[in-house]
C-alpha positions as CSV (number, residue, x, y, z in Angstrom):
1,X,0.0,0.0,0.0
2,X,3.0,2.4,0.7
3,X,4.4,1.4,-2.2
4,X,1.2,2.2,-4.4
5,X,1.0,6.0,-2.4
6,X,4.7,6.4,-3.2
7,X,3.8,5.9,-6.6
8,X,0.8,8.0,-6.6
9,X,2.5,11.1,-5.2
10,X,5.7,10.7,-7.5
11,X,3.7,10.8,-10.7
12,X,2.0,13.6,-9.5
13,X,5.0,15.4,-8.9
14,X,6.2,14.3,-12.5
15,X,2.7,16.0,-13.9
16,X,3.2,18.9,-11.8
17,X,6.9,19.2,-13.0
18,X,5.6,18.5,-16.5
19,X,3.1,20.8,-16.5
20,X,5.0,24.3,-15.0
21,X,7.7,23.4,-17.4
22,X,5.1,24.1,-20.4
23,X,3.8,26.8,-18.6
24,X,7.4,28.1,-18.4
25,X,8.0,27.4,-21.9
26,X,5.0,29.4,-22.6
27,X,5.4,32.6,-20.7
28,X,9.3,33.0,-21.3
29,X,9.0,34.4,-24.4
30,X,6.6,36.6,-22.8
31,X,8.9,37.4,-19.9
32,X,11.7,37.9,-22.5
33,X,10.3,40.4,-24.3
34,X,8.8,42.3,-21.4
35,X,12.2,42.0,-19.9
36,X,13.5,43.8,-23.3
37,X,11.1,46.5,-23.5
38,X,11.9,47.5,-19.9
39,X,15.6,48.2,-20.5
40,X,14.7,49.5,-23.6
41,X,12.2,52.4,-22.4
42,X,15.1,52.9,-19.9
43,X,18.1,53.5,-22.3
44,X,16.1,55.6,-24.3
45,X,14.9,57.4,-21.0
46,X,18.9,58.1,-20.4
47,X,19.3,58.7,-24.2
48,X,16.8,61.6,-23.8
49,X,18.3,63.2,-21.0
50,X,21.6,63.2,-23.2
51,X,20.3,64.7,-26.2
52,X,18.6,67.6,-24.2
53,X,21.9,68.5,-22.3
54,X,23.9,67.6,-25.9
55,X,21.8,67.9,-29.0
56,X,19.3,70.0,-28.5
57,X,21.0,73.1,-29.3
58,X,21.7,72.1,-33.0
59,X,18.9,69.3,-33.5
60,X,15.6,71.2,-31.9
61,X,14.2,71.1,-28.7
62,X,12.4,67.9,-29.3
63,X,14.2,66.7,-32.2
64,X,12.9,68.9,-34.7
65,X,15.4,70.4,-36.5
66,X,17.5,73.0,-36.0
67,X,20.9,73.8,-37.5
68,X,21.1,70.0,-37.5
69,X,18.7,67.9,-39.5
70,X,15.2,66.7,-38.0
71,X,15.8,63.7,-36.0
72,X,12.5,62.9,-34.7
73,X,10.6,61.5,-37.9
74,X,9.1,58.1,-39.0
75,X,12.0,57.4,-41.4
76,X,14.6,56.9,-38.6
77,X,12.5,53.8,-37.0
78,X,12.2,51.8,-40.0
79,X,10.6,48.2,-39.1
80,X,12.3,46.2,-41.7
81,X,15.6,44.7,-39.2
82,X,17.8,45.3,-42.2
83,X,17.0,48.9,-42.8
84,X,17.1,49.7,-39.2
85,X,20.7,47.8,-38.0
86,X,21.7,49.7,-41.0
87,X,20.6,52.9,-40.0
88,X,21.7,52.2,-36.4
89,X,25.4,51.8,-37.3
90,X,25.7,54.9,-39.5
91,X,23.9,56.7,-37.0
92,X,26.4,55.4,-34.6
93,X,29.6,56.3,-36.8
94,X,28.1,59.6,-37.0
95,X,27.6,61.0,-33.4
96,X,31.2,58.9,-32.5
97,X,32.8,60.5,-35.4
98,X,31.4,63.9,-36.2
99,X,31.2,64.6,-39.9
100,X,34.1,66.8,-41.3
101,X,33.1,70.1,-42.7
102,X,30.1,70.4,-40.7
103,X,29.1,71.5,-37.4
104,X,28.9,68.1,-36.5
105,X,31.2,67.1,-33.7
106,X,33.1,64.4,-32.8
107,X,31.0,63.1,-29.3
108,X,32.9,59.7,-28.5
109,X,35.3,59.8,-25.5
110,X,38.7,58.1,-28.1
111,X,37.4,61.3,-30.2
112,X,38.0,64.1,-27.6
113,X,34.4,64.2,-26.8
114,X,32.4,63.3,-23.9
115,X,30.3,60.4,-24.4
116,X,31.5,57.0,-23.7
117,X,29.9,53.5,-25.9
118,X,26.9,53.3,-24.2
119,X,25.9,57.0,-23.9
120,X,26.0,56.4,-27.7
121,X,24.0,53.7,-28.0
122,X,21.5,55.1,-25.7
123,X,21.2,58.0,-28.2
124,X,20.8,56.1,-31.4
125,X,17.9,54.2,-29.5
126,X,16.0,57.1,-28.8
127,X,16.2,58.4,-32.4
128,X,15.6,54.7,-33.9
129,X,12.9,53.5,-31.2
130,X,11.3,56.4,-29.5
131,X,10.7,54.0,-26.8
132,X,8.3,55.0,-24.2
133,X,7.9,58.3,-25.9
134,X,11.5,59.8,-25.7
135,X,11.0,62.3,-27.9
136,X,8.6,63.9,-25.1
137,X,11.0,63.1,-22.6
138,X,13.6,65.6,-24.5
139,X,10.9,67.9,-24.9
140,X,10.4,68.0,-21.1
141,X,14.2,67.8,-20.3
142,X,14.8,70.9,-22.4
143,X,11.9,73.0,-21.2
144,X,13.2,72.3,-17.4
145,X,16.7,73.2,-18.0
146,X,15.5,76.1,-20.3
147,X,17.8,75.0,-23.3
148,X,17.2,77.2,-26.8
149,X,18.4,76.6,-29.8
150,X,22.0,77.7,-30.7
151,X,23.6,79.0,-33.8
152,X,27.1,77.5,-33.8
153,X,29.7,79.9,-35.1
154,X,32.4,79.4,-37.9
155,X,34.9,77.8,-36.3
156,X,33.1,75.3,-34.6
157,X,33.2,73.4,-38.2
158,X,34.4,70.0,-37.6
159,X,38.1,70.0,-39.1
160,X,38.7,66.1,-38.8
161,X,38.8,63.5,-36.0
162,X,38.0,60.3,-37.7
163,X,34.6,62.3,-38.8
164,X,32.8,61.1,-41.9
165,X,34.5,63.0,-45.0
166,X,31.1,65.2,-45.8
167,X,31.7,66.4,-49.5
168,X,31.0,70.3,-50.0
169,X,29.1,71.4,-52.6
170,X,31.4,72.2,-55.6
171,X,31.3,75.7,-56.8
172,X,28.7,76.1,-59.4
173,X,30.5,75.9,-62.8
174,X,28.8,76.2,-66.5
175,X,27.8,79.1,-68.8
176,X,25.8,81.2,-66.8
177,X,21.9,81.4,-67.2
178,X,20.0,84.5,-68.5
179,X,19.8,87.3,-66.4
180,X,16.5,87.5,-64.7
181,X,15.3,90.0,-62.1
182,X,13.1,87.4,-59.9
183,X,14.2,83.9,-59.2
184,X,13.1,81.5,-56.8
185,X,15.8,79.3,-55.4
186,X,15.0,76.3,-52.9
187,X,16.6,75.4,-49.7
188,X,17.7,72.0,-49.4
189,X,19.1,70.0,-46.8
190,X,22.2,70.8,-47.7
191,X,22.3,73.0,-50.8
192,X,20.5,75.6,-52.9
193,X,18.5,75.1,-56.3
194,X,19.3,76.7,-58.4
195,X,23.1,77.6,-57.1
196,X,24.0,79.4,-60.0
197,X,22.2,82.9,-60.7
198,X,22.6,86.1,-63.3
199,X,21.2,89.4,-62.8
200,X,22.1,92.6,-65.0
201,X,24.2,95.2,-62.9
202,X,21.9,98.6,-61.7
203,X,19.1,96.9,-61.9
204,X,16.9,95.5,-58.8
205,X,16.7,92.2,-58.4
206,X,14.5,89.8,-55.9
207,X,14.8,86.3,-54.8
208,X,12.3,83.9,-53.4
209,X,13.3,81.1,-51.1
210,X,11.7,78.3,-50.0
211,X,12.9,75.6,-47.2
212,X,12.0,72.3,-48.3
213,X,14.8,70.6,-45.8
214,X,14.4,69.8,-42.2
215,X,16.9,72.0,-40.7
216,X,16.4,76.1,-40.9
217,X,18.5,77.7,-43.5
218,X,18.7,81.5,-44.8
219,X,20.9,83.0,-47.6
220,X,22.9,85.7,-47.3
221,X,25.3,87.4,-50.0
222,X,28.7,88.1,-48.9
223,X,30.0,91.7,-50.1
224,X,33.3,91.1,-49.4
225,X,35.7,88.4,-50.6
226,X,36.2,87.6,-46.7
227,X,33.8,83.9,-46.1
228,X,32.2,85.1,-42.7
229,X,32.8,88.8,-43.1
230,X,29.0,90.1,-42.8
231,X,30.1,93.8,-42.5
232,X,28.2,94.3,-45.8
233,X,26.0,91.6,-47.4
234,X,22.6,90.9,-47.4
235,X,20.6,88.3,-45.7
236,X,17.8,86.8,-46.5
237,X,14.6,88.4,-44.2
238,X,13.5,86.6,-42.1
239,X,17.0,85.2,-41.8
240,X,15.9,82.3,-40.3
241,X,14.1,79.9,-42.3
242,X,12.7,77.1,-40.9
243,X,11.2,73.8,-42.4
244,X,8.5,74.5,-44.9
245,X,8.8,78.1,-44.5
246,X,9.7,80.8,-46.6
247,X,11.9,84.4,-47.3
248,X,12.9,87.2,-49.5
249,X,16.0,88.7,-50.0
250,X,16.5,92.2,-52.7
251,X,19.0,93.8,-53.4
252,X,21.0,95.6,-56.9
253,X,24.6,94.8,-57.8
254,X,26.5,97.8,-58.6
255,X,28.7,96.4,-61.5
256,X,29.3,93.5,-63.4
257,X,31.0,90.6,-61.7
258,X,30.1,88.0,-59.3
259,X,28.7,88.0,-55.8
260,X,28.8,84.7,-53.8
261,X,25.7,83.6,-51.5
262,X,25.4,81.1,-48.4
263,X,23.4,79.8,-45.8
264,X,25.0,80.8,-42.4
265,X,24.3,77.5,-40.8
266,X,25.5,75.2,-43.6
267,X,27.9,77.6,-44.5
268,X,30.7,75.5,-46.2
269,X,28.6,72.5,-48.4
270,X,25.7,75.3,-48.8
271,X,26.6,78.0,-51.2
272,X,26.1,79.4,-54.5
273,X,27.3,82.2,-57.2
274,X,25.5,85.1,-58.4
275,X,26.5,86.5,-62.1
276,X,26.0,90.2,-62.5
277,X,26.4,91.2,-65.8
């Protein structure tokens, strides 16, 4: 009879042991993935906090767009795992490395800067996940600390590190077009269209610009030969443009020649020639 009990009770154990292991089986994954979303919502929680103390300035108070391209937008969390591991490391290489010949610094620690492997990876989370709503988070973030957006000046142009070699725009070459006295030039993200303009000398002359980038642009002609001499030129009103938005700038060339234009935030792949003839 013992023998018959001890029986009993060990094949119930066996069921019972049978039976939370498939209950196991079936929750892990469960558990797994709540486990993931957790740390998730908390590196992009850190991530947030870093962007308002370190990106903000340039990329927008929420990641909108600033001087620095809009950061918070649907094309930066793609759901195919390709597209996104892809996007992940170049977004990587770019806040580690900076991109040369923009005012896009170097952040990693082996760079000079001040973020170390994680901080990075915490960053490129919020921009590629938006977990738990980081991009509210930095909103919050910014408005406690009462960041505002900053226009970096000329010689905060990244000059190398191991920076991503960003290709200027080449100086506009070609006959020049017929002189007009309107044009209407675009504002890319980063360059102008049409970059090459003619208008006859004496005679007034207006241009139209539209933003249809992300970050804010403006134009302004140089009147000297000096690159960030503003002592006499004219800048685009209002002279800053954000996305979607749009300006004027008139003015009359005095004699035949050429005058050269920029955007002051973009100001060395962003630029253009005016022909006065």
């Amino acid at each position: 009879m013992n023998t018959t009990k001890q029986i009993q009770v060990m094949t119930a154990l066996i069921v019972l042991l049978v039976v939370g292991l498939l209950a196991y089986t079936v929750w892990e994954p469960t558990r797994q993935q709540d486990a993931e979303a957790r740390q998730l919502e908390t590196s992009v929680e850190y991530g947030a906090e870093l962007f308002a103390n370190n990106c903000a300035v340039c990329h927008g108070l929420r990641g909108e767009g600033f001087v620095g391209p809009m950061l918070d937008k649907p094309a930066n969390r793609p759901t195919n795992p390709a597209e996104l591991t892809k996007l992940q490391d170049r977004l990587s290489n770019t806040i580690v490395c900076g991109r040369v010949g923009t005012f896009m610094p170097a952040w990693a620690q082996a760079q000079g800067g001040s973020l170390n492997d994680e901080m990075v990876r915490q960053l490129v989370l919020l921009i590629t996940t938006n977990a738990g709503d980081g991009w509210e988070q930095v909103a919050e973030q910014t408005k406690t600390l009462g960041i505002k957006p900053t226009q970096p000046t000329a010689d905060q142009i990244n000059q190398g590190a191991c920076g991503q070699v960003y290709k200027p725009a080449p100086t506009p070459t070609g006959p020049p077009p017929p002189p007009k006295s309107a044009w209407g030039i675009a504002m890319k993200d980063n360059s102008f269209d049409p970059a090459l303009i003619t208008v006859t000398a004496g005679q007034a002359a207006t241009i139209s610009l539209r933003n249809e980038g992300s970050a804010i642009h403006n134009m302004r002609i140089a009147g000297t030969d000096a690159q960030y001499d503003t002592s006499d030129d004219t800048v685009s009103s209002p002279d800053t443009v954000r996305p979607n938005g749009t300006a004027s700038l008139s003015f009359t060339a005095a004699a035949a020649g050429t005058l050269k234009f920029r955007c002051d935030f973009h100001p060395v792949d962003m630029v253009g020639t005016i022909t006065v003839q």
